[in-house]
Backbone as CSV, one residue per row, in Angstrom:
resi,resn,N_x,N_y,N_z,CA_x,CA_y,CA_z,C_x,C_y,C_z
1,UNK,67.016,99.000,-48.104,66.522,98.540,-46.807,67.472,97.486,-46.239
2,UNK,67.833,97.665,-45.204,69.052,96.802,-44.182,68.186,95.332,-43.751
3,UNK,68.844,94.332,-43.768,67.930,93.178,-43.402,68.159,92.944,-41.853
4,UNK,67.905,92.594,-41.131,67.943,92.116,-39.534,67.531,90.338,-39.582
5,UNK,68.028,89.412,-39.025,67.700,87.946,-38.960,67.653,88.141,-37.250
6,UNK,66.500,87.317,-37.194,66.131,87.459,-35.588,65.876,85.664,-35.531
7,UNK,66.730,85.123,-33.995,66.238,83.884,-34.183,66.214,83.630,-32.908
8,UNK,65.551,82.409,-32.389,65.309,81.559,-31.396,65.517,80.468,-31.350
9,UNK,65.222,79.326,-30.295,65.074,78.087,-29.991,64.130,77.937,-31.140
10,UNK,62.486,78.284,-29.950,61.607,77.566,-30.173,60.633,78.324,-30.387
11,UNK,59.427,78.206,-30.841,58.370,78.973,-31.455,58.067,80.132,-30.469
12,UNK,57.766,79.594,-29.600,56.909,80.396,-28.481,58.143,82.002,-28.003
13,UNK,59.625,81.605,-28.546,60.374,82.847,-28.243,60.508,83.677,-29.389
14,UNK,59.580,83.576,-30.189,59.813,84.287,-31.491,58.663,84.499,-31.990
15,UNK,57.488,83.839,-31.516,55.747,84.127,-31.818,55.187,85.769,-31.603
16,UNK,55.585,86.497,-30.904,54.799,87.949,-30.771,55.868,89.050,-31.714
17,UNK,57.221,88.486,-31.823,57.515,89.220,-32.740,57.110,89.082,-34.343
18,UNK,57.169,87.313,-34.600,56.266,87.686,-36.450,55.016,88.032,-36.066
19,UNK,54.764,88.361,-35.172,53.358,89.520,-34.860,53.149,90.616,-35.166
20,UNK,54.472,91.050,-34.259,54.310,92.708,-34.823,55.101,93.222,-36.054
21,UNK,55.680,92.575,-36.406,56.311,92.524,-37.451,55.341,92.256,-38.889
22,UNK,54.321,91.917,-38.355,53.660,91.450,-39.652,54.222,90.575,-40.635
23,UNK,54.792,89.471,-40.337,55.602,88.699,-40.985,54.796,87.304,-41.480
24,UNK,55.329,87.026,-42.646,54.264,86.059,-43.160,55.673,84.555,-43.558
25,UNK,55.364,83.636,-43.367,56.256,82.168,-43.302,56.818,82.129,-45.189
26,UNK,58.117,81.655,-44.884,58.574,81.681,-45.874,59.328,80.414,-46.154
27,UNK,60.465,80.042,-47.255,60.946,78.872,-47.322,62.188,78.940,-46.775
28,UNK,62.866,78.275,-46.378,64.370,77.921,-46.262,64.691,76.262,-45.955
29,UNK,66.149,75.967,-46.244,66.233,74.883,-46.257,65.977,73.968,-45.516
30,UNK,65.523,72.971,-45.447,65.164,71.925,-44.479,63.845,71.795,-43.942
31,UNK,63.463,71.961,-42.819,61.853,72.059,-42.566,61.570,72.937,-41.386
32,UNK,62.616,73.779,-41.050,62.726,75.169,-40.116,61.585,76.146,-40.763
33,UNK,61.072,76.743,-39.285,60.098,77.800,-39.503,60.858,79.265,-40.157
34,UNK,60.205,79.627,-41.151,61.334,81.119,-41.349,59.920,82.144,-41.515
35,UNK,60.330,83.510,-41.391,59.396,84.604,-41.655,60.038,85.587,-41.837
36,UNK,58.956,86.267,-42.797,59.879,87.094,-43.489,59.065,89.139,-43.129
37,UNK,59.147,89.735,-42.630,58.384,91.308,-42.319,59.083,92.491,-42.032
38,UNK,58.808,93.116,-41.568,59.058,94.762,-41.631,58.897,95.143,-40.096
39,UNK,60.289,96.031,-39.966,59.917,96.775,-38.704,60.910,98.280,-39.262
40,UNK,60.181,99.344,-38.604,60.622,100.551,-39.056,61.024,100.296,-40.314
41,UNK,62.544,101.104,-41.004,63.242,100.749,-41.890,63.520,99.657,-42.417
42,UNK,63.283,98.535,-41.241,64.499,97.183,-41.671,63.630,96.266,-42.024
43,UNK,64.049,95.349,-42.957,63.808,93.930,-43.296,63.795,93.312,-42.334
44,UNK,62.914,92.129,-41.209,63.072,91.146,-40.828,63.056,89.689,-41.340
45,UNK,63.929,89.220,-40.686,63.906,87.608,-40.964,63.549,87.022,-39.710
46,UNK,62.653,86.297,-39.249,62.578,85.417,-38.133,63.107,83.753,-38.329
47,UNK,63.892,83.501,-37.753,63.807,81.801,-37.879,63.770,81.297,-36.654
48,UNK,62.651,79.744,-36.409,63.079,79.204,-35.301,63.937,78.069,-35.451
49,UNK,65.338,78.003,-34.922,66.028,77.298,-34.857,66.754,75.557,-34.441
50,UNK,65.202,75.726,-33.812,65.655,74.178,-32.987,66.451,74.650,-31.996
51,UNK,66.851,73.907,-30.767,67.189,73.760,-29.643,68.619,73.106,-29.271
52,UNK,69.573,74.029,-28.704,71.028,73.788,-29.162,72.289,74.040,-30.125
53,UNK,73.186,73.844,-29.504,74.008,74.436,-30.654,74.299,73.739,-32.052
54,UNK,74.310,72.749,-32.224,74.202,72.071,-33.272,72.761,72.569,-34.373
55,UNK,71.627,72.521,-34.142,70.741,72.707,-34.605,70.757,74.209,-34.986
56,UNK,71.299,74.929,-34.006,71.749,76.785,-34.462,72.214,76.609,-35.032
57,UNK,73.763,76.201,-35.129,74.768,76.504,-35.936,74.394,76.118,-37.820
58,UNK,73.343,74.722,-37.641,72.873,74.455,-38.930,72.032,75.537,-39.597
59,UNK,71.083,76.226,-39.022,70.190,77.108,-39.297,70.571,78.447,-39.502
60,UNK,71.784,78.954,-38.770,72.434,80.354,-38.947,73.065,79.820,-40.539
61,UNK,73.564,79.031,-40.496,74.726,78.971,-41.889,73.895,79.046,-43.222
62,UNK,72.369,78.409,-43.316,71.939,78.516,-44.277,71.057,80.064,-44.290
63,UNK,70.430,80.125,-42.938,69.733,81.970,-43.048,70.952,82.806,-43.449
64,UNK,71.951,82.618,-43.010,72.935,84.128,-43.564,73.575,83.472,-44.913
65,UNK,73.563,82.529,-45.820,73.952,82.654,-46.991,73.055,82.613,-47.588
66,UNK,71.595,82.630,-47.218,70.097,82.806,-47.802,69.790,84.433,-48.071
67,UNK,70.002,85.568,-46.628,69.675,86.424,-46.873,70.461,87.348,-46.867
68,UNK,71.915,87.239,-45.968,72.976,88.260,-45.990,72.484,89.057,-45.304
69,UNK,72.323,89.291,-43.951,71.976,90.121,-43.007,73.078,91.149,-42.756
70,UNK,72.698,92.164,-42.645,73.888,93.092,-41.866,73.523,92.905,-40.254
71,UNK,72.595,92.003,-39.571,72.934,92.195,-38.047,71.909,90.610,-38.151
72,UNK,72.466,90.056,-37.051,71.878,89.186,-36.550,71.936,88.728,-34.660
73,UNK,70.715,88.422,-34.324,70.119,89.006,-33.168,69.462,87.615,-32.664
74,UNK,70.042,86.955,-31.603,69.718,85.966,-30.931,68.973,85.766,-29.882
75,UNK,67.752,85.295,-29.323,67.000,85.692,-28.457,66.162,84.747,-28.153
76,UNK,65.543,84.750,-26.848,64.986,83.637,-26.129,64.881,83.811,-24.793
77,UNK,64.585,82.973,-23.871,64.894,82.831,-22.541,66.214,82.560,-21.907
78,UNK,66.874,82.802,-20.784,67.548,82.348,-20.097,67.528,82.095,-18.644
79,UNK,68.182,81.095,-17.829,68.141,81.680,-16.370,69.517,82.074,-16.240
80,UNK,69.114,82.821,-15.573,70.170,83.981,-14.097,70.563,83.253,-13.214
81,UNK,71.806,83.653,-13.319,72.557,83.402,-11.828,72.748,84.004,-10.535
82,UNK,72.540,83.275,-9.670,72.107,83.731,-8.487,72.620,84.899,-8.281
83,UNK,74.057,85.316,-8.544,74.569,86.626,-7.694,74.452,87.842,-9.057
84,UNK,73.624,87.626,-10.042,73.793,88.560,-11.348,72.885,89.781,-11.061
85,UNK,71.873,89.595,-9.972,71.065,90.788,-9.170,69.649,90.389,-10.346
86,UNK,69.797,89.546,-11.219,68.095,89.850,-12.200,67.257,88.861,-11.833
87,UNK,65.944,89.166,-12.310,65.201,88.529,-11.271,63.895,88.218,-12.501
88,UNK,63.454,87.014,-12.516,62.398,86.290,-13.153,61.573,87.871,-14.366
89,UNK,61.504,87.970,-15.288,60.963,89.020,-15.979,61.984,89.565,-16.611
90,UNK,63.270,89.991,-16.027,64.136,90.951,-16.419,64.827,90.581,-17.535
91,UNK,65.564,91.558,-18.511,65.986,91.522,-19.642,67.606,91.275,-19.868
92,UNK,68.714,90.964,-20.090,69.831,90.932,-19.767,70.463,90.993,-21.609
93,UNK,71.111,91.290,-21.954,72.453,91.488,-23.255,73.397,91.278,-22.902
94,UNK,74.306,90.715,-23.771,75.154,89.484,-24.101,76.761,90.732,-24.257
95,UNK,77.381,90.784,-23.280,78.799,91.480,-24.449,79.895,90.314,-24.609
96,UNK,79.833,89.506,-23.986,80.056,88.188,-24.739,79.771,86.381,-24.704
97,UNK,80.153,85.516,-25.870,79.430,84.310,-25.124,80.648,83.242,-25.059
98,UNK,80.195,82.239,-24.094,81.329,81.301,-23.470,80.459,80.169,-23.994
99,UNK,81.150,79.541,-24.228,81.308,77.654,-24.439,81.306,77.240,-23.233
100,UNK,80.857,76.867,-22.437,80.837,76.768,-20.901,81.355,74.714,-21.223
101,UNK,80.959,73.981,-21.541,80.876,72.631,-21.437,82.553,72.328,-22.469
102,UNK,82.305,73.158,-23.198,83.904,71.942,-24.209,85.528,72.564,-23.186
103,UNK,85.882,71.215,-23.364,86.889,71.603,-22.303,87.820,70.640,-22.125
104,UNK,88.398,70.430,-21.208,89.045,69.218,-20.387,88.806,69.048,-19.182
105,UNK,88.387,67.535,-18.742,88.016,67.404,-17.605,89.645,66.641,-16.502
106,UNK,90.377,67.326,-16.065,91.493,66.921,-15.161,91.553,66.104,-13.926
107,UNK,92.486,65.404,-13.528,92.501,65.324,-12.235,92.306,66.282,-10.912
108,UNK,92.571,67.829,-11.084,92.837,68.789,-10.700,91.353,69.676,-10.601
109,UNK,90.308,69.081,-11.661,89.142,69.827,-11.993,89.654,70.816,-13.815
110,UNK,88.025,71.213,-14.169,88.116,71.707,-15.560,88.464,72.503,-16.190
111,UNK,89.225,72.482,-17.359,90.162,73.412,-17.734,89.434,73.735,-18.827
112,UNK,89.566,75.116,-19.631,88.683,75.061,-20.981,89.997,74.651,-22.092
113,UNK,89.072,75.240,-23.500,89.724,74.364,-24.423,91.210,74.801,-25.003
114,UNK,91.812,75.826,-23.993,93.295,76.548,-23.933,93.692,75.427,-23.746
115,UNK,93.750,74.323,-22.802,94.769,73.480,-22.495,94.540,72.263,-23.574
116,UNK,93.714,72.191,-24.573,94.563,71.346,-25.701,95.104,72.381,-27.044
117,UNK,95.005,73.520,-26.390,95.870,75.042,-27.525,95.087,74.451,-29.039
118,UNK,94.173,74.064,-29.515,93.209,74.207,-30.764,92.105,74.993,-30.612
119,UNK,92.191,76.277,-31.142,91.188,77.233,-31.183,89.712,76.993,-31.695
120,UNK,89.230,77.476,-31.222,87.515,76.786,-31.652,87.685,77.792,-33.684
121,UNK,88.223,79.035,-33.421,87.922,79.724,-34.778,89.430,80.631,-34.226
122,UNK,89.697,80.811,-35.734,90.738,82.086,-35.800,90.121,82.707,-36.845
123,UNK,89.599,84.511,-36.068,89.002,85.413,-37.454,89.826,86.406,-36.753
124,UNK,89.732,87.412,-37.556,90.056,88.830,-37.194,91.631,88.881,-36.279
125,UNK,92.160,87.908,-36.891,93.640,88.063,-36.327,93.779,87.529,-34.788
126,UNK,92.736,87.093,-34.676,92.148,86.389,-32.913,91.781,85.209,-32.620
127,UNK,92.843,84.062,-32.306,92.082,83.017,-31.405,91.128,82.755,-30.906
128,UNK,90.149,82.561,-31.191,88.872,82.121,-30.190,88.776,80.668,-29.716
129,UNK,88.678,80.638,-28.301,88.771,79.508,-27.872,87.538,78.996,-27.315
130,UNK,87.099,79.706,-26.168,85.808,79.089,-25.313,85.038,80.458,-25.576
131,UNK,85.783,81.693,-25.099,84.855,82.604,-25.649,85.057,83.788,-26.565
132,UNK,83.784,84.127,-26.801,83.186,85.052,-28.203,82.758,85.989,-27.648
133,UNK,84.156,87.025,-27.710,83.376,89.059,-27.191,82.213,89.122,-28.579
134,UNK,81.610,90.219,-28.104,80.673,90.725,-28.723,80.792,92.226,-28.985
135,UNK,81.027,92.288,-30.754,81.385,93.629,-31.014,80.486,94.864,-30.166
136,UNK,80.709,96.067,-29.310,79.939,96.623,-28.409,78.922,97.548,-29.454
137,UNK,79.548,98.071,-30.412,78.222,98.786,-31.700,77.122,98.763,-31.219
138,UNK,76.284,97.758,-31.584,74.922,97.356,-31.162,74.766,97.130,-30.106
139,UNK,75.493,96.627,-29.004,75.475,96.647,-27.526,75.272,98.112,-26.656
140,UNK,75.968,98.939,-26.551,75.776,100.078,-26.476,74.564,101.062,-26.795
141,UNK,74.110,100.791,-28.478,73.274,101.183,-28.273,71.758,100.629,-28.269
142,UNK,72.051,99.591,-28.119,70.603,98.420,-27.256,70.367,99.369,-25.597
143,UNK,72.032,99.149,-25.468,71.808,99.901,-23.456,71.563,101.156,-23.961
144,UNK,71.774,101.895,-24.366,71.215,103.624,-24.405,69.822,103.446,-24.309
145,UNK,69.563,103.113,-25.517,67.784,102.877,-25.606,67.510,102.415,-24.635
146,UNK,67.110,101.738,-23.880,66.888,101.216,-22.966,66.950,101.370,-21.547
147,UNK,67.997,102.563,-21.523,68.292,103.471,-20.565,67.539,104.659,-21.176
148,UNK,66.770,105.107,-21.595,66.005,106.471,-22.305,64.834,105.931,-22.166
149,UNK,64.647,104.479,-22.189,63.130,104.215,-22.167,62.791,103.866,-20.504
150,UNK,63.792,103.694,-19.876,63.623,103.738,-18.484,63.249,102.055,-18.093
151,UNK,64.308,101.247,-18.969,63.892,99.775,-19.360,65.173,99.163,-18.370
152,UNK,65.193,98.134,-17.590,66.147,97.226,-17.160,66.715,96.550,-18.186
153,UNK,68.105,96.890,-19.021,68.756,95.977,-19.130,69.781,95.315,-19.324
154,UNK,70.163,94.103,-18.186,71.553,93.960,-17.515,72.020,93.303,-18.552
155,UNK,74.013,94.508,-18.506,74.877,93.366,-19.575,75.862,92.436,-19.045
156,UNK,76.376,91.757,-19.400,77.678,91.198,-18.794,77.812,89.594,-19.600
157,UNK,78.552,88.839,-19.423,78.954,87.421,-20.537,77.601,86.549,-20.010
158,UNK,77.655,85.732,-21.281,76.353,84.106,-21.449,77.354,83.467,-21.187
159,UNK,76.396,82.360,-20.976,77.286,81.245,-21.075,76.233,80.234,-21.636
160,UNK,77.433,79.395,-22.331,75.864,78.432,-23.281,76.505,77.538,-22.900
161,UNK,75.504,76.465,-22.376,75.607,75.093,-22.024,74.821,73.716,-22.835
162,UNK,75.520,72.524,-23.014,74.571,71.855,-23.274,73.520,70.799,-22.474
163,UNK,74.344,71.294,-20.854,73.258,70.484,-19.640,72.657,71.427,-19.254
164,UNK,71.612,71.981,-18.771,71.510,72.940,-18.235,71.150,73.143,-16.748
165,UNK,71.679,74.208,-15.717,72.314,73.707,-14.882,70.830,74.055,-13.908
166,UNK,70.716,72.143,-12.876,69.209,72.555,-12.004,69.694,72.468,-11.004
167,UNK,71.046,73.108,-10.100,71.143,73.005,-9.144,72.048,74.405,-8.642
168,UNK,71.654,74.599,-7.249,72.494,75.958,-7.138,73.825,75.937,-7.492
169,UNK,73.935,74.586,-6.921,75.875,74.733,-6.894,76.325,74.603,-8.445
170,UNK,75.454,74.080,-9.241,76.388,73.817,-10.435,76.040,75.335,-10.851
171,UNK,75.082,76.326,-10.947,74.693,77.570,-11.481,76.129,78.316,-10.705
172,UNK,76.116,78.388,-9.665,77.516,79.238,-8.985,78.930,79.178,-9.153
173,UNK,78.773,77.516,-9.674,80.586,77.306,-10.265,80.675,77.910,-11.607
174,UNK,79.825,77.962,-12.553,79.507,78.282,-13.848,79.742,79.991,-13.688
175,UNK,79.054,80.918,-12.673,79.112,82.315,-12.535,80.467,82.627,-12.419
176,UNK,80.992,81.620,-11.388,82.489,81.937,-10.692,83.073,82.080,-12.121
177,UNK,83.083,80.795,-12.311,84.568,80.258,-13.077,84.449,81.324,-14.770
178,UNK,83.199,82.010,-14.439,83.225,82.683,-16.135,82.757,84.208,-16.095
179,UNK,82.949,84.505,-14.859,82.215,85.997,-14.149,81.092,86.174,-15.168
180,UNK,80.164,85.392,-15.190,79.122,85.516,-16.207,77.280,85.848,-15.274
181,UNK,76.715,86.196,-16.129,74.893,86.192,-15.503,74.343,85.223,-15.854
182,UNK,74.075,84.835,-16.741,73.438,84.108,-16.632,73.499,82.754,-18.281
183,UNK,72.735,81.659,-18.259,73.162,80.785,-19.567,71.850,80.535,-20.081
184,UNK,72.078,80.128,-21.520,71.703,79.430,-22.445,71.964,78.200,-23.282
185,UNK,71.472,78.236,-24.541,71.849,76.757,-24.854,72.048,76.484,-25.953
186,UNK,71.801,78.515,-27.060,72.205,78.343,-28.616,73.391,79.592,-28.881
187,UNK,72.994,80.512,-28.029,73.965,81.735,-27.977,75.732,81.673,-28.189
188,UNK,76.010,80.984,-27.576,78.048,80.783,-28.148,77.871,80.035,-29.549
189,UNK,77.199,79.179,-29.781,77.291,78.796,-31.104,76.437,80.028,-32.633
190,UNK,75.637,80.803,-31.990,75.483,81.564,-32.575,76.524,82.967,-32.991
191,UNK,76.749,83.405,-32.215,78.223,84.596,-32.008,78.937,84.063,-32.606
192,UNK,79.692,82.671,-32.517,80.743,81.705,-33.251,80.630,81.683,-35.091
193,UNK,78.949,81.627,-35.383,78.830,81.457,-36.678,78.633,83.050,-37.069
194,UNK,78.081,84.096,-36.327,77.861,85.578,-36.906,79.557,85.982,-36.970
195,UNK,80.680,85.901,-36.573,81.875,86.058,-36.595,82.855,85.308,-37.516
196,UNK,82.076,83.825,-37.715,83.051,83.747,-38.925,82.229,84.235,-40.449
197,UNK,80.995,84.443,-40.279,81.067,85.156,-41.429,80.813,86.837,-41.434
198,UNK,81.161,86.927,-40.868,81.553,88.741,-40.812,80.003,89.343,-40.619
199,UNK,79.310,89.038,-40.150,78.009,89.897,-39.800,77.633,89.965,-38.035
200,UNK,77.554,91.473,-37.958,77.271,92.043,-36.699,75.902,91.111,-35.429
201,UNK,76.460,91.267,-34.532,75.552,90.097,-33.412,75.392,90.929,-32.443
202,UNK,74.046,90.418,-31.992,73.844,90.892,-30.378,72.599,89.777,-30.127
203,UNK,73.020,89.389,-28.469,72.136,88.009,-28.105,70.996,88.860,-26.854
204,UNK,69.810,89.140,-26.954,69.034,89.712,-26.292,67.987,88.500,-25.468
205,UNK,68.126,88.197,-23.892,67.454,87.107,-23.785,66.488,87.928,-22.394
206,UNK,64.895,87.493,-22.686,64.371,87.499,-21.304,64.731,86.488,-19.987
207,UNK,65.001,86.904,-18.665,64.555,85.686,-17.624,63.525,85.367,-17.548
208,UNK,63.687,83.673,-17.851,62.577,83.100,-17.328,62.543,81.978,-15.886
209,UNK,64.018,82.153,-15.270,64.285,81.417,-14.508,65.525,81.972,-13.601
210,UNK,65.492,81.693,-12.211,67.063,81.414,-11.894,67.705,80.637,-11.354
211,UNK,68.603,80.390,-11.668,69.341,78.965,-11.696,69.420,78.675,-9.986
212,UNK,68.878,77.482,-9.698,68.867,77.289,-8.221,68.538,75.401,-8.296
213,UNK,68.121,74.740,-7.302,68.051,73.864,-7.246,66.133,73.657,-7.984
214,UNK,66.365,72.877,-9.224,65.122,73.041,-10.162,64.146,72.927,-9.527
215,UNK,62.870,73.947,-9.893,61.846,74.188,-9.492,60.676,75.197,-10.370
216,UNK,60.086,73.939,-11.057,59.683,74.313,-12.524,58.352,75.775,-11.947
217,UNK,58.059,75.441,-10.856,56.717,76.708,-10.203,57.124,77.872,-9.769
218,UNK,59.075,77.885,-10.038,58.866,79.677,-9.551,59.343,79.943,-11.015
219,UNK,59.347,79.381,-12.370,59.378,80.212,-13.363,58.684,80.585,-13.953
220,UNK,59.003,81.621,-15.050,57.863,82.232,-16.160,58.453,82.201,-17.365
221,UNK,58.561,81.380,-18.220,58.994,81.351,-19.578,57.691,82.464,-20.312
222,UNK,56.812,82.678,-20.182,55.464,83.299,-21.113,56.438,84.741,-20.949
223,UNK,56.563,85.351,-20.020,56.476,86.329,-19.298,58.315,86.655,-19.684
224,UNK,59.267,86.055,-19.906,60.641,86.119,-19.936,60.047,86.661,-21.587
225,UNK,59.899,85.201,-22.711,59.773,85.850,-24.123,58.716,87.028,-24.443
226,UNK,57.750,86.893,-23.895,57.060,88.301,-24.218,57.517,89.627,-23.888
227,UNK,58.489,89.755,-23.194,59.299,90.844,-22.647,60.491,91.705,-23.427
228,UNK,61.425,90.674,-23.674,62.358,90.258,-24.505,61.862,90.463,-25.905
229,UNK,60.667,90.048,-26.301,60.070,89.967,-27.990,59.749,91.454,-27.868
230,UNK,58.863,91.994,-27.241,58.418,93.144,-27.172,59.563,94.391,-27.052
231,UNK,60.486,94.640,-26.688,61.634,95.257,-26.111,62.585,95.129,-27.669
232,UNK,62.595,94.452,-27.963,63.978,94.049,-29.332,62.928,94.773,-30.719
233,UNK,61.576,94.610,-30.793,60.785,95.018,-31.807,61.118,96.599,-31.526
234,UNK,61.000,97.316,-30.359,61.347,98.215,-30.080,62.264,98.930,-30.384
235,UNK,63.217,98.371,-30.387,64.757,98.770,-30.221,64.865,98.748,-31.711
236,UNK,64.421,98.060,-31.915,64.677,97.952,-34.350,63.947,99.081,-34.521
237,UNK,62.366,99.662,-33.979,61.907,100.586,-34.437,62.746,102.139,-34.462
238,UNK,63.658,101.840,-33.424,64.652,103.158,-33.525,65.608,103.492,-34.490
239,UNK,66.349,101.932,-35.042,67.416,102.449,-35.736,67.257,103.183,-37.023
């Protein structure tokens, strides 16, 4: 049986899947939620991660030398960017993720982390600097399914931030400058750690927002993770 590690922020983006999963709480290091169940064929692992990349990056390193996943699967909410066409509910996949914040800040305006030439990771014979493609394997066929089930869902680059952006203009420089849809806030640090240790990724996030000048009454966080949770349980039941 193939294991799958499924993770989130925060409880509430990972609650209906140890649902259907039938997953019962287990140990891992520190005082992180973990669960452990079954979908179709595969082993699940759920963990909730805490909030950010620091707190991911701690929690991926000990779940994948805990269980050795052959895929690991990042998921949560995000908001959309204005010109990405998705709209509060909709589902979006990751083909790759950006470091949006580490960088250099110039006289000229911001450069990423090419202009001090120290790579964030060198694997696979490849520099990685700000961003992390996403092997298409599992991408592809996330979009098939999903195109057979007659399901919306848009791909194109994340971007993970650690401010997150409440104003139109900062959401539109962020789209420009990274032809991206939409951001998050654990996803590049997740891809970063599934790549240096050699296990397969895909970041599956509901909208629960779009990035505009903040306005906590036109979102739906309930309605983004229940979408997203429901849809990925799915998609495991196929392979």
């Amino acid at each position: 049986m193939n294991t799958i590690a499924i993770t989130a922020a925060t409880a509430k983006e990972i609650s209906s899947l140890v649902c259907l999963t039938g997953a019962t709480e287990c140990t891992l290091q520190g005082s992180r939620a973990t669960y452990e169940g079954k979908c179709g064929r595969q082993r699940i692992i759920l963990a909730i991660t805490g909030m950010g990349k620091v707190n991911t990056a701690s929690a991926l390193t000990a779940l994948l030398g805990r269980y050795s996943p052959h895929l690991l699967i990042n998921t949560g909410c995000a908001g959309a960017y204005g010109g990405s066409s998705l709209v509060v509910g909709d589902l979006a996949i990751a083909t790759a993720e950006i470091y949006g914040d580490e960088g250099v800040l110039t006289p000229s305006g911001w450069e990423p982390l090419d202009c001090i030439g120290i790579p964030l990771l060198k694997a696979q014979g490849k520099n990685n600097v700000n961003e992390f493609p996403i092997p298409p394997d599992f991408v592809e066929k996330a979009v098939r399914f999903a195109d057979a089930q007659a399901i919306s869902l848009r791909s194109g680059k994340f971007v993970t931030v650690s401010t997150c952006s409440g104003t139109s203009a900062r959401g539109e420089a962020l789209a420009t400058r990274f032809d991206a849809i939409c951001e998050n806030m654990e996803g590049a640090a997740s891809a970063h750690v599934a790549l240096m240790n050699g296990v397969e990724f895909l970041e599956i996030r509901g909208i629960s927002n779009i990035v505009e000048d903040r306005d906590l009454s036109r979102w739906d966080i309930a309605r983004a993770c229940e979408n997203v949770q429901c849809f990925i349980h799915s998609f495991i039941e196929s392979l």
